[in-house]
N, CA, C and O atoms as CSV, one atom per row, in Angstrom:
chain,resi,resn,atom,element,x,y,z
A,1,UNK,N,N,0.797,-1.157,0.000
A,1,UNK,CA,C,0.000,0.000,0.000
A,1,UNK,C,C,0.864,1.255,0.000
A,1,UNK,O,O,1.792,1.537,-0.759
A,2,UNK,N,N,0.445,1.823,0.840
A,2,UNK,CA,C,1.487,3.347,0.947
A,2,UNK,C,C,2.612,2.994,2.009
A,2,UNK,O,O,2.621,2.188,2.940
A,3,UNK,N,N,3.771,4.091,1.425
A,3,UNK,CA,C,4.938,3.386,1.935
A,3,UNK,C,C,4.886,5.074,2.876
A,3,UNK,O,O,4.193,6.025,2.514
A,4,UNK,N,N,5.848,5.065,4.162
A,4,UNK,CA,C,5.799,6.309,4.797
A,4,UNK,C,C,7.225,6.749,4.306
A,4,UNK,O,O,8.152,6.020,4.660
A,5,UNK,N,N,7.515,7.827,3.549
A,5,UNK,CA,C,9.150,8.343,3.375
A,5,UNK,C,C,9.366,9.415,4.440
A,5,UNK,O,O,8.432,10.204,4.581
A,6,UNK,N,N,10.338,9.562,5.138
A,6,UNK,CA,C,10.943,10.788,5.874
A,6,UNK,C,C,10.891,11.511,5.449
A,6,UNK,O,O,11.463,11.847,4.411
A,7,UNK,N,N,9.842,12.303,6.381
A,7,UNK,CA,C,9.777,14.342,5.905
A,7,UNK,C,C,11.622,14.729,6.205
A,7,UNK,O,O,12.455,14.202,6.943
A,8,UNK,N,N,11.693,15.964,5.168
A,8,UNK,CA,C,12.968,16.588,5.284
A,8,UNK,C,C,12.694,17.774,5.975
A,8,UNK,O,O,12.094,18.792,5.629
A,9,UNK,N,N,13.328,17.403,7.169
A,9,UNK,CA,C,12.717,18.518,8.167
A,9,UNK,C,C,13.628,19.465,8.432
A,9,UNK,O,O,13.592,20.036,9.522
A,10,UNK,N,N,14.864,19.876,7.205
A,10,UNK,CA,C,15.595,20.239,7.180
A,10,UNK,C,C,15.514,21.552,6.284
A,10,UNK,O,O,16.396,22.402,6.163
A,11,UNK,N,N,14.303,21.529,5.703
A,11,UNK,CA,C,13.360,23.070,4.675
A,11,UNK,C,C,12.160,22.561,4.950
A,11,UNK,O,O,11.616,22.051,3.971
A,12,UNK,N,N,11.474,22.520,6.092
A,12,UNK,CA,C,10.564,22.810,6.532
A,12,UNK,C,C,9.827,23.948,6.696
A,12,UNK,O,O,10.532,24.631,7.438
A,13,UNK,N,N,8.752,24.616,6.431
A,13,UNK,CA,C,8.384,25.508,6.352
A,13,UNK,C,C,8.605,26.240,8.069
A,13,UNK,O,O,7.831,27.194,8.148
A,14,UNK,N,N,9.175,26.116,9.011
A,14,UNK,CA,C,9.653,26.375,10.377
A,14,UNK,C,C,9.617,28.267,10.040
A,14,UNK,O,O,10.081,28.895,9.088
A,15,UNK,N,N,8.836,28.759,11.315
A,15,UNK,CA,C,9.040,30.555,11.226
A,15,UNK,C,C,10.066,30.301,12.548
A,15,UNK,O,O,9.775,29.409,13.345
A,16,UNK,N,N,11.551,31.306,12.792
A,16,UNK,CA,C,11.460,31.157,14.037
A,16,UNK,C,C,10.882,32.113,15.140
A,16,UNK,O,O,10.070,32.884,14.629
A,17,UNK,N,N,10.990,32.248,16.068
A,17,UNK,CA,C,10.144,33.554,17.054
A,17,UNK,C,C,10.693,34.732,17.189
A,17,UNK,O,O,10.001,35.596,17.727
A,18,UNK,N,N,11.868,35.032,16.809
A,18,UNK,CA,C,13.100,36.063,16.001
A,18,UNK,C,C,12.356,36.836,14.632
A,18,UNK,O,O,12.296,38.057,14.491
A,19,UNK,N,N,11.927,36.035,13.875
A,19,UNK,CA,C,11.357,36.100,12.540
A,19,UNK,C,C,10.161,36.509,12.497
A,19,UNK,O,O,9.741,37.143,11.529
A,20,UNK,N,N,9.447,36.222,13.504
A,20,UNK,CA,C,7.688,36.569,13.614
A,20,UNK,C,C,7.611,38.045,13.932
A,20,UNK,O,O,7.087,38.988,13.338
A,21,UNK,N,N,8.447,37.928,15.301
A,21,UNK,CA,C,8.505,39.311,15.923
A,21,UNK,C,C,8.969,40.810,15.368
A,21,UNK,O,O,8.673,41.954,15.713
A,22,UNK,N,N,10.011,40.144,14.139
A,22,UNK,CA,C,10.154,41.124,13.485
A,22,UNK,C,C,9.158,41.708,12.595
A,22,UNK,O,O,8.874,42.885,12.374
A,23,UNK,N,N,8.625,40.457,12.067
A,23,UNK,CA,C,7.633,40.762,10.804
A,23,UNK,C,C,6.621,41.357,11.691
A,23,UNK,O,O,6.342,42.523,11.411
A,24,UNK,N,N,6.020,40.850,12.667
A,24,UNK,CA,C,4.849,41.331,13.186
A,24,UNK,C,C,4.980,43.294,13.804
A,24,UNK,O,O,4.073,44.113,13.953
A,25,UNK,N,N,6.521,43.440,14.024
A,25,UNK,CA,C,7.019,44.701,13.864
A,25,UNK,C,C,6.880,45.486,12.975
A,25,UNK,O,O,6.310,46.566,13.129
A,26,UNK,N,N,7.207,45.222,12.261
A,26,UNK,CA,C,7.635,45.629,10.478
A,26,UNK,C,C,6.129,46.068,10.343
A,26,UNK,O,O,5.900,47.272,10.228
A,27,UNK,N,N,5.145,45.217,10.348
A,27,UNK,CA,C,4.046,45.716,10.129
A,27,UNK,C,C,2.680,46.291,10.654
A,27,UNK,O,O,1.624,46.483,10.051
A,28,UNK,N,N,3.172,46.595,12.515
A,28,UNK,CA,C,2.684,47.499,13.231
A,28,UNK,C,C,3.362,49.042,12.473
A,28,UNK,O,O,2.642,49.983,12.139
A,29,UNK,N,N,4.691,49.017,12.332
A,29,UNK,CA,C,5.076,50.053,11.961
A,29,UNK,C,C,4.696,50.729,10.593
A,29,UNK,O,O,4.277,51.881,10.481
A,30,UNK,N,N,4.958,49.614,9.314
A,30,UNK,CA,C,3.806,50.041,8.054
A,30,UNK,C,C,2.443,50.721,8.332
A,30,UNK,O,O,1.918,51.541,7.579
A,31,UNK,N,N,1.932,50.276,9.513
A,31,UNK,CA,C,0.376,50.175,9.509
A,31,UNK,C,C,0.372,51.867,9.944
A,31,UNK,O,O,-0.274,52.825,9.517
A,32,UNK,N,N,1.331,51.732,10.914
A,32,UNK,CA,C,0.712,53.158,11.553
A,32,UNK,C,C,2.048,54.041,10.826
A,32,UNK,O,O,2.541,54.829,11.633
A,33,UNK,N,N,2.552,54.048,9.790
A,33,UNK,CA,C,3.444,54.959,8.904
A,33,UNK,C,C,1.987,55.150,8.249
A,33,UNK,O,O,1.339,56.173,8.469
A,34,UNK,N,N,1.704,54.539,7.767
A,34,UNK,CA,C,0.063,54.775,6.754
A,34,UNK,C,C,-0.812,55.416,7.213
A,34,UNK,O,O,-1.312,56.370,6.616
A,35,UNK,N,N,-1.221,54.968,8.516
A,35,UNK,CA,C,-2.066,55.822,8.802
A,35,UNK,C,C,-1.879,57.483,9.238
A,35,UNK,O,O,-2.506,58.502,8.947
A,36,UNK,N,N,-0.549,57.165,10.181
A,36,UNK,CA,C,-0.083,59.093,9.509
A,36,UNK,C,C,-0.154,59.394,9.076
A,36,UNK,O,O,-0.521,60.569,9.088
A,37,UNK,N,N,0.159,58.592,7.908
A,37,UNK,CA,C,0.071,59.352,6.449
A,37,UNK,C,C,-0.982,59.928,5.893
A,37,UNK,O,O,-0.940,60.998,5.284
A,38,UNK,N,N,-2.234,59.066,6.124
A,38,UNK,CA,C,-3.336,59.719,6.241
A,38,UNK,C,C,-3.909,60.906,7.048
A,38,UNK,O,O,-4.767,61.666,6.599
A,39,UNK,N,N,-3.387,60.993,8.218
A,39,UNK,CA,C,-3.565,61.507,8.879
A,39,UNK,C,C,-3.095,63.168,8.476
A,39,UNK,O,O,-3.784,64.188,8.488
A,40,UNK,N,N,-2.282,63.059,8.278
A,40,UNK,CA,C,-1.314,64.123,7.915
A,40,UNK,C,C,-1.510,64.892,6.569
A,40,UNK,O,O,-1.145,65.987,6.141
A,41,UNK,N,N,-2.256,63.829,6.077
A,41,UNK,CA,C,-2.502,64.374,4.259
A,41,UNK,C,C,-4.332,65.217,4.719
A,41,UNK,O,O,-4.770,66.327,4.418
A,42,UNK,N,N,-4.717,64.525,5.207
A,42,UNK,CA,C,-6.132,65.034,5.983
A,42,UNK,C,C,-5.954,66.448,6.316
A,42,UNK,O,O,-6.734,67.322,5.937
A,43,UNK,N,N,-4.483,66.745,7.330
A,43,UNK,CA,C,-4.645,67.984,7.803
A,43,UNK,C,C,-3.903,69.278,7.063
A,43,UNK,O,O,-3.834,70.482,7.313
A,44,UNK,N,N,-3.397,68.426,6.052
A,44,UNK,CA,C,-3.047,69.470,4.586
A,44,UNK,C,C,-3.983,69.900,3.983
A,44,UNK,O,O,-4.226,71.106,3.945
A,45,UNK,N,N,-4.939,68.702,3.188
A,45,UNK,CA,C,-6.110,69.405,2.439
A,45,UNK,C,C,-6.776,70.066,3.307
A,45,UNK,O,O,-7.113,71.235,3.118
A,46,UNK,N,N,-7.112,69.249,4.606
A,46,UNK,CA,C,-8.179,70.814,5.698
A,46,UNK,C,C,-7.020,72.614,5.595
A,46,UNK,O,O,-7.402,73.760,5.356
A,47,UNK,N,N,-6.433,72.391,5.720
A,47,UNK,CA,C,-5.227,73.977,5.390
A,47,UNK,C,C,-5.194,74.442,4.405
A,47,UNK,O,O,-5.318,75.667,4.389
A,48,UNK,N,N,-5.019,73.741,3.131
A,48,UNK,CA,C,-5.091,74.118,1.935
A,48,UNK,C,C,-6.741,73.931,1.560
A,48,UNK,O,O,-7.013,74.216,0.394
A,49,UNK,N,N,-7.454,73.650,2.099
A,49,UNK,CA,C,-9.018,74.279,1.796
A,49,UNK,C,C,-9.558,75.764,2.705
A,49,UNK,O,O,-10.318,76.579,2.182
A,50,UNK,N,N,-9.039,75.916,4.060
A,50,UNK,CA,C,-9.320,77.224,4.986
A,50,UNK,C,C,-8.438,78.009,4.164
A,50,UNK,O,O,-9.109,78.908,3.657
A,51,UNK,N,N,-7.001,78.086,3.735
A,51,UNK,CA,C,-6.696,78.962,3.024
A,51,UNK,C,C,-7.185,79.491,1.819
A,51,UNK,O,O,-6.995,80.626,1.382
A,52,UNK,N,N,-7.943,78.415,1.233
A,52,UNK,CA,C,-8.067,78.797,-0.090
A,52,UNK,C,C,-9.559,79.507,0.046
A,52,UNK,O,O,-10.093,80.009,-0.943
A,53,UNK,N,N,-10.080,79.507,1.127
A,53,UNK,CA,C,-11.230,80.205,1.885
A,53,UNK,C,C,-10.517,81.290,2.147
A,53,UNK,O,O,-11.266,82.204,1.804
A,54,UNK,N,N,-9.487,81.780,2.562
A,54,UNK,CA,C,-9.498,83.079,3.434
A,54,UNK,C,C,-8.699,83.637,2.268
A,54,UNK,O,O,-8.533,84.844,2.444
A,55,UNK,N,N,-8.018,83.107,0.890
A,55,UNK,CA,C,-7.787,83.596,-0.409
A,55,UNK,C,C,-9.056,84.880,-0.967
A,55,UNK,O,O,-9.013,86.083,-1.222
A,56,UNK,N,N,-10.406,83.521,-0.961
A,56,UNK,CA,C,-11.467,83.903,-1.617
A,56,UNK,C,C,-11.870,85.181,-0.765
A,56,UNK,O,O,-12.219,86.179,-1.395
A,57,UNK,N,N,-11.846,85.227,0.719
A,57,UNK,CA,C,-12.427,86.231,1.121
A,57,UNK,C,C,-11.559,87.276,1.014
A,57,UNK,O,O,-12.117,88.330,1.320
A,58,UNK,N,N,-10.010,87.451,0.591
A,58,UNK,CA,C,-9.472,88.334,0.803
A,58,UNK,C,C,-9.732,89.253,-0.614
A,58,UNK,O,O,-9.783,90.483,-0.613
A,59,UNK,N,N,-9.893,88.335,-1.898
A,59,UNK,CA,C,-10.410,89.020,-3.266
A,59,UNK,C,C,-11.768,89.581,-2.848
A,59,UNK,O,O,-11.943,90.755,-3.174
A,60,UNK,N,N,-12.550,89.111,-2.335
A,60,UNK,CA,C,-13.988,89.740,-2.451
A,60,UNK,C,C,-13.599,91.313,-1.934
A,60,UNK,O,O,-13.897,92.351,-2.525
A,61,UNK,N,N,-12.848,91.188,-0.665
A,61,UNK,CA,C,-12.446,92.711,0.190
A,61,UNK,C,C,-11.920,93.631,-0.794
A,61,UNK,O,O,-12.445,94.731,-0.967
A,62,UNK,N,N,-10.630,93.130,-1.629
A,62,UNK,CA,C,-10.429,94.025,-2.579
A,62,UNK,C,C,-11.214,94.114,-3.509
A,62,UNK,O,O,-11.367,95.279,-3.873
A,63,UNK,N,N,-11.747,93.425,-4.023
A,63,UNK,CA,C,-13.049,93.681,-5.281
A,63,UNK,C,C,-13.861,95.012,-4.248
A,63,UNK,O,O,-13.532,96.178,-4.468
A,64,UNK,N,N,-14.685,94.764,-3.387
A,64,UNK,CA,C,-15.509,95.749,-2.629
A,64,UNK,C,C,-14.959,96.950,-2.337
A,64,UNK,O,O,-15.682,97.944,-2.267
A,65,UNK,N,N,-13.378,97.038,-2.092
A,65,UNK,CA,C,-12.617,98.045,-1.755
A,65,UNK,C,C,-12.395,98.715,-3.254
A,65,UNK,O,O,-12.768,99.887,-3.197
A,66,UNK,N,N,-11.978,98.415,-4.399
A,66,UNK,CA,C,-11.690,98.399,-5.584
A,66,UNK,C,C,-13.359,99.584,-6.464
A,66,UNK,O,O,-13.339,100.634,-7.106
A,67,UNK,N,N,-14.285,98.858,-6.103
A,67,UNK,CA,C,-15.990,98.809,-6.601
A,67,UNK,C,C,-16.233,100.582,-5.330
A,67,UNK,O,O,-17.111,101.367,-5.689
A,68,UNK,N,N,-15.608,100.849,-4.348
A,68,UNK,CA,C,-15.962,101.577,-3.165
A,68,UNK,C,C,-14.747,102.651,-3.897
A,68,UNK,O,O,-15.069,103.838,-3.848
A,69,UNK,N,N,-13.881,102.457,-4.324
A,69,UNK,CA,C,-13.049,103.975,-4.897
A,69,UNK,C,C,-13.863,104.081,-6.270
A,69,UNK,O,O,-14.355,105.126,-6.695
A,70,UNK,N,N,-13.918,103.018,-6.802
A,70,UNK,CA,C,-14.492,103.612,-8.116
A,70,UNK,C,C,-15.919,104.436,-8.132
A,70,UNK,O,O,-16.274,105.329,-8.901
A,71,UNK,N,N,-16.768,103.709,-6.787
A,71,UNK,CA,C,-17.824,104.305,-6.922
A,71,UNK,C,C,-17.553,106.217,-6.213
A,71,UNK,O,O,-18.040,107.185,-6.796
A,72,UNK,N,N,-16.808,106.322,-5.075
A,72,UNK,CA,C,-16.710,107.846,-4.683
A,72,UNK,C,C,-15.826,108.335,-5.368
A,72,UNK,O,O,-15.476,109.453,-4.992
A,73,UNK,N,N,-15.141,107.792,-6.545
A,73,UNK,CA,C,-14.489,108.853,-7.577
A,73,UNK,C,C,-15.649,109.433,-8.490
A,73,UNK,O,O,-15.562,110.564,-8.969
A,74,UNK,N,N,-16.916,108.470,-8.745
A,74,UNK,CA,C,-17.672,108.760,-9.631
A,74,UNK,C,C,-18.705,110.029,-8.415
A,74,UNK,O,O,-19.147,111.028,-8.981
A,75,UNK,N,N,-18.851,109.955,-7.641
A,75,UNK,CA,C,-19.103,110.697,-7.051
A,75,UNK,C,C,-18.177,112.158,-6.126
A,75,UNK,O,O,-18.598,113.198,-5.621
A,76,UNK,N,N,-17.468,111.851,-6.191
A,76,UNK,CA,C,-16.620,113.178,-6.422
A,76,UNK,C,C,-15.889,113.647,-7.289
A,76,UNK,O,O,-15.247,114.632,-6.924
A,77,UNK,N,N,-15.745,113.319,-8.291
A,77,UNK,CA,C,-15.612,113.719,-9.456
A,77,UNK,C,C,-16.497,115.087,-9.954
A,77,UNK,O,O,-17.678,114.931,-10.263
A,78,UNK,N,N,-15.886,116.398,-10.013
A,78,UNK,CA,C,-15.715,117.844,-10.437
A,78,UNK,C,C,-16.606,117.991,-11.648
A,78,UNK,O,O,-17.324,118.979,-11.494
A,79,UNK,N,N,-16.866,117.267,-13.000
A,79,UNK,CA,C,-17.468,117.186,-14.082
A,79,UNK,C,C,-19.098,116.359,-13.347
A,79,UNK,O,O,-20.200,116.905,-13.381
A,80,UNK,N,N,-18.910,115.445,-12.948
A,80,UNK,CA,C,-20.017,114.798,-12.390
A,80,UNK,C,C,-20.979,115.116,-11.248
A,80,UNK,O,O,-21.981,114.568,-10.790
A,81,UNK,N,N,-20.379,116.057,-11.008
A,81,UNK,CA,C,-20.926,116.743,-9.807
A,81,UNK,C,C,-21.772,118.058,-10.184
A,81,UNK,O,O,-22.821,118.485,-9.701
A,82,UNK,N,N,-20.924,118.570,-11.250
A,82,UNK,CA,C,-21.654,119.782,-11.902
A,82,UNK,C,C,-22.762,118.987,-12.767
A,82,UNK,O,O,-23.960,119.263,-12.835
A,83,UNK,N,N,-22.212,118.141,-13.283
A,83,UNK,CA,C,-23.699,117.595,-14.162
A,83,UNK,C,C,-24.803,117.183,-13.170
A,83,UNK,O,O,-25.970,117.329,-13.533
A,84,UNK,N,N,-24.659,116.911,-12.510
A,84,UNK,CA,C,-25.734,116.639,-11.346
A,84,UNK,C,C,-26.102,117.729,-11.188
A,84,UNK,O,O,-27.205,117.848,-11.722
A,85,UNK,N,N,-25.788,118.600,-10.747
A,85,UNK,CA,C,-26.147,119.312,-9.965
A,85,UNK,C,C,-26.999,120.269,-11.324
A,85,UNK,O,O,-28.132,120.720,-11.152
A,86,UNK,N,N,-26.255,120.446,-12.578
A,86,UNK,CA,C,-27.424,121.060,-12.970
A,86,UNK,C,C,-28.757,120.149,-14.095
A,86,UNK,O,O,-29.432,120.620,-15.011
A,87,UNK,N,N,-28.720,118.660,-13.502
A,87,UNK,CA,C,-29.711,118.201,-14.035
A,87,UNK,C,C,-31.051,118.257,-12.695
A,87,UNK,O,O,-32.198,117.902,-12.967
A,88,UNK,N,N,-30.722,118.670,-11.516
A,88,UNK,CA,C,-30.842,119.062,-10.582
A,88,UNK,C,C,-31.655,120.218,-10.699
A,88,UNK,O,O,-32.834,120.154,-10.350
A,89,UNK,N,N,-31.166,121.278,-11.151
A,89,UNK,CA,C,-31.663,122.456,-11.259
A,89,UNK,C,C,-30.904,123.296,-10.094
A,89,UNK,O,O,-31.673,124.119,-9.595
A,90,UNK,N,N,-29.899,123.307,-9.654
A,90,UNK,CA,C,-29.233,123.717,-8.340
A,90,UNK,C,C,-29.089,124.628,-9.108
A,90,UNK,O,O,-29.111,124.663,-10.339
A,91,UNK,N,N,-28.813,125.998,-7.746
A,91,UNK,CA,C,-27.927,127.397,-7.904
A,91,UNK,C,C,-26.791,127.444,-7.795
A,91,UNK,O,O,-26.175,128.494,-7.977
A,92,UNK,N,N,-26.249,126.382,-7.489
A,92,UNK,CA,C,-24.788,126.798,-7.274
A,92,UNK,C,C,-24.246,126.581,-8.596
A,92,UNK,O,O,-24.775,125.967,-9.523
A,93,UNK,N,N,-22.840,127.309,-8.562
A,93,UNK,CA,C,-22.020,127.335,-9.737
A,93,UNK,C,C,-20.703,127.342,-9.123
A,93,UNK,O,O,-20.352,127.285,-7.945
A,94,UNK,N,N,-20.057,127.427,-10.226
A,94,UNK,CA,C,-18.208,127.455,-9.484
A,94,UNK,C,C,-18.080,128.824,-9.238
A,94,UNK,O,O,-18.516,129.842,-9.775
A,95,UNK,N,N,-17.321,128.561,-8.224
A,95,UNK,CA,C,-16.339,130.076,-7.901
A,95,UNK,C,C,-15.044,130.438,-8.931
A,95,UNK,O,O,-14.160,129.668,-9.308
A,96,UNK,N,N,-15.233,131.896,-9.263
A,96,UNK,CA,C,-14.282,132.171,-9.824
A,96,UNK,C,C,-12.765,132.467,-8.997
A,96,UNK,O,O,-12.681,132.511,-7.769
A,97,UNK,N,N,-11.863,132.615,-9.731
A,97,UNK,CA,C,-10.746,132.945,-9.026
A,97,UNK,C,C,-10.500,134.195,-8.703
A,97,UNK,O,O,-9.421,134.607,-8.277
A,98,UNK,N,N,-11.602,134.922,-8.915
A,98,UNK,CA,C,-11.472,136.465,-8.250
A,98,UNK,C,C,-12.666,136.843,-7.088
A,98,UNK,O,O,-12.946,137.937,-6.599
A,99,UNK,N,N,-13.196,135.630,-6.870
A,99,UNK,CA,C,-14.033,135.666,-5.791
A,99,UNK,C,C,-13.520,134.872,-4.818
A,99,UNK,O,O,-14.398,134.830,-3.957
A,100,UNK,N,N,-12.487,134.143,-4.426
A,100,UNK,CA,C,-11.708,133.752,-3.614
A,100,UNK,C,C,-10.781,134.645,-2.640
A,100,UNK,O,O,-9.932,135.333,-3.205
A,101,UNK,N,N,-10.859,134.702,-1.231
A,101,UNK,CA,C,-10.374,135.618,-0.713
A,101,UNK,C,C,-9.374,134.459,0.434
A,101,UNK,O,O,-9.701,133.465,1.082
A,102,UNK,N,N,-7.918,135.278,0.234
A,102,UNK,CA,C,-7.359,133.979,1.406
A,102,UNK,C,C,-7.425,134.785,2.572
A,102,UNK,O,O,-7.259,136.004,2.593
A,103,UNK,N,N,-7.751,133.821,3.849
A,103,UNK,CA,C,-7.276,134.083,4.554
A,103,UNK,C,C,-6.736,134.052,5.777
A,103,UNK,O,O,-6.484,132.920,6.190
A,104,UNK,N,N,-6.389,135.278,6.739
A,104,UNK,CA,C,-4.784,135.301,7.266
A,104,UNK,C,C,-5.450,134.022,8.716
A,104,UNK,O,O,-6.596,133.801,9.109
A,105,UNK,N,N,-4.269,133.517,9.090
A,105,UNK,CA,C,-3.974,132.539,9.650
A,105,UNK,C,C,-4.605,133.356,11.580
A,105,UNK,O,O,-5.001,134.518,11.668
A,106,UNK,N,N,-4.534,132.554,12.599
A,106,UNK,CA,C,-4.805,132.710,13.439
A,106,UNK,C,C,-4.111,133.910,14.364
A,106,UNK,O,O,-4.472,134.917,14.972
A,107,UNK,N,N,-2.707,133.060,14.050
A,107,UNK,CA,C,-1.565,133.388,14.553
A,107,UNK,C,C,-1.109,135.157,14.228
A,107,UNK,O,O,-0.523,135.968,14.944
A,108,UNK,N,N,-1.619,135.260,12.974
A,108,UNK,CA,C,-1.519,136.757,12.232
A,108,UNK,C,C,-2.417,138.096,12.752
A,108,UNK,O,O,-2.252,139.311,12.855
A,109,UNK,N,N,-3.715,136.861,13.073
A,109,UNK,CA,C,-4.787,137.787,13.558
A,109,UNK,C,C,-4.513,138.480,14.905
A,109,UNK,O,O,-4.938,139.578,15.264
A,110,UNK,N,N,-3.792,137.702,15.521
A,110,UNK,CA,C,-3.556,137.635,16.979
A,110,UNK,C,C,-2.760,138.663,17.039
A,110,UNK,O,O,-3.240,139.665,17.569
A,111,UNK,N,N,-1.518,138.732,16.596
A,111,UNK,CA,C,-0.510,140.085,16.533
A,111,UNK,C,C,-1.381,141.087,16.093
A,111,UNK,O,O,-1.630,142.082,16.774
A,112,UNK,N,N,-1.944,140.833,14.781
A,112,UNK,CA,C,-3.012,142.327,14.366
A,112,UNK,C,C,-3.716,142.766,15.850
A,112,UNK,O,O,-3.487,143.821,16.441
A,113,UNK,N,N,-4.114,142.298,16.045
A,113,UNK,CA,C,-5.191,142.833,17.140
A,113,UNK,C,C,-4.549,142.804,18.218
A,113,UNK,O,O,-5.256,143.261,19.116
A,114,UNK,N,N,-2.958,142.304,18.792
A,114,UNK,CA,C,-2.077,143.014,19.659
A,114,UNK,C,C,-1.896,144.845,19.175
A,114,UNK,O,O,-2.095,145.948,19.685
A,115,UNK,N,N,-1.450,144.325,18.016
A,115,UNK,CA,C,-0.898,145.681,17.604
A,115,UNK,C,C,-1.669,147.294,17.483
A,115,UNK,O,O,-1.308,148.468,17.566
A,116,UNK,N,N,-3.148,146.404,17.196
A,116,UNK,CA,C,-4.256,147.476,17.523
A,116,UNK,C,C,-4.665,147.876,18.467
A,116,UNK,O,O,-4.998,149.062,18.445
A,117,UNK,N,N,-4.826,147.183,19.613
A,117,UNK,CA,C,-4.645,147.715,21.136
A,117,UNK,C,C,-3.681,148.616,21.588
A,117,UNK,O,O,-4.073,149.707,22.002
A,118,UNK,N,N,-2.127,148.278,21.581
A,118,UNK,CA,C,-1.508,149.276,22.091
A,118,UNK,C,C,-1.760,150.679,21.391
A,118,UNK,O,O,-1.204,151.691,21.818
């Protein structure tokens, strides 16, 4: 019938407990290199998404800031103001340069009116 031959127990599939411990090392350490890794890539895209939020809000400020000169140039603006004013029907008009009177400072007045006393 069947004959029994001697296993070669000499390449035996044998792990030794040297060998396990390492491997079983090796791949606590893979496991949780990975999952840092995840971990870590998680708290990049969360940074690089709040930034790219506080990007967006910083264009809107200058757009609004940008939209806020253009609009009080259009409103103080010298040509635009007179056109208003006489689609308006206003009285006012410009001053000429011979209806302009300067004048004297505080400090000037003060001596004048020393000087007129004594």
């Amino acid at each position: 019938m069947y004959t029994l031959e001697p296993v070669n127990t000499r390449y035996s599939g044998r792990i030794s407990f040297g060998l396990l411990a390492w491997m079983v090392v090796s791949a606590v350490i893979a496991a949780s290199a990975g999952v840092s890794y995840a971990v870590l890539k998680n708290n990049q895209v969360a940074e690089h998404t709040e930034l790219a939020k506080i990007n967006r809000e910083i264009a809107i400020c200058r757009l609004n800031t940008n939209q806020y000169h253009a609009k009080t140039d259009t409103l103080t603006n010298r040509w635009i103001m007179l056109d208003r004013l006489n689609q308006d029907g206003s009285t006012l008009r410009d001053i000429t340069h011979d209806q302009i009177e300067l004048a004297r400072s505080t400090r000037d007045s003060a001596t004048m009116n020393a000087t007129a006393a004594r």
